[in-house]
C-alpha positions in Angstrom: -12.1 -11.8 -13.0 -10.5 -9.2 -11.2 -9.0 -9.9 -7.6 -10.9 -7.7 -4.9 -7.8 -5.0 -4.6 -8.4 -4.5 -8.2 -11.8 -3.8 -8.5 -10.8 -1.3 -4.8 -8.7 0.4 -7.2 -11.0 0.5 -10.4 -13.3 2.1 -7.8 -11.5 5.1 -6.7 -10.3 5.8 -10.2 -14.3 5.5 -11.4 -15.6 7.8 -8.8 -13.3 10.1 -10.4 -12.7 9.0 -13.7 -9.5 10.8 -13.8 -7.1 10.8 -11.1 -3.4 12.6 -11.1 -1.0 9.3 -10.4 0.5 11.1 -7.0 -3.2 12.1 -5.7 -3.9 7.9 -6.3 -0.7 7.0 -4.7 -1.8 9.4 -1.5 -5.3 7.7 -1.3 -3.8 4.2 -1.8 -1.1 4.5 0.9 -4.3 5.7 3.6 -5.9 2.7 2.4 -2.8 0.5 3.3 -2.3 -0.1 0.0 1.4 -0.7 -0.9 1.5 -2.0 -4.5 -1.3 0.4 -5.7 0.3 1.7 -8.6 1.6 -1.8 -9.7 -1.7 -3.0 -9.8 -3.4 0.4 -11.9 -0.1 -0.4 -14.1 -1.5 -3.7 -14.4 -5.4 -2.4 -14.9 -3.8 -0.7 -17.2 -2.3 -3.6 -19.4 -5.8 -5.2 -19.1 -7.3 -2.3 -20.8 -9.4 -0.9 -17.7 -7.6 1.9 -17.4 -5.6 4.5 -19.6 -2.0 6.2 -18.5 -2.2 9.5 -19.8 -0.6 13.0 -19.7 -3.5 15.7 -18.9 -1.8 19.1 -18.6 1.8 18.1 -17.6 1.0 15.7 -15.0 0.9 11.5 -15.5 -3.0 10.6 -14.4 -4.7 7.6 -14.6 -8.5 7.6 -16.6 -11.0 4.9 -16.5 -12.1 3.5 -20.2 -15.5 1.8 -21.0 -14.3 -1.2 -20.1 -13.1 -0.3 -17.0 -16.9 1.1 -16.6 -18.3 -2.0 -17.7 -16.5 -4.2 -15.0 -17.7 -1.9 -12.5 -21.2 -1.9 -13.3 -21.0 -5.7 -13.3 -18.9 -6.2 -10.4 
């Protein structure tokens, strides 16, 4: 079950589904967010999200799974 800053964060990288890691940082620190990139890092490691390198820059991308845990919540 993922705590209710995780499934924040799943959000705004799902309305996207691929978001440049400095653009997430900006919309996390408006939010008040201060450990938003831990926690992608650790969406990450759970297999919700992907670290990848789309044209030279570091972005995060939603996987299925990550879809999946939306949808149900």
């Amino acid at each position: 079950m993922l705590t209710e800053k995780e499934m924040e964060i799943l959000e705004i990288i799902g309305k996207r589904l691929l978001v440049r890691k400095e653009e997430l940082k900006t919309i996390l620190r408006e939010k008040g967010f201060d450990d938003g990139v831990i926690i992608a890092n650790k969406l990450s490691e759970l297999g919700y999200v992907k670290f990848v390198d789309a044209v030279g820059s570091p972005c995060y991308a939603i996987t299925q799974d990550g879809l999946k845990a939306l949808k149900n919540g």
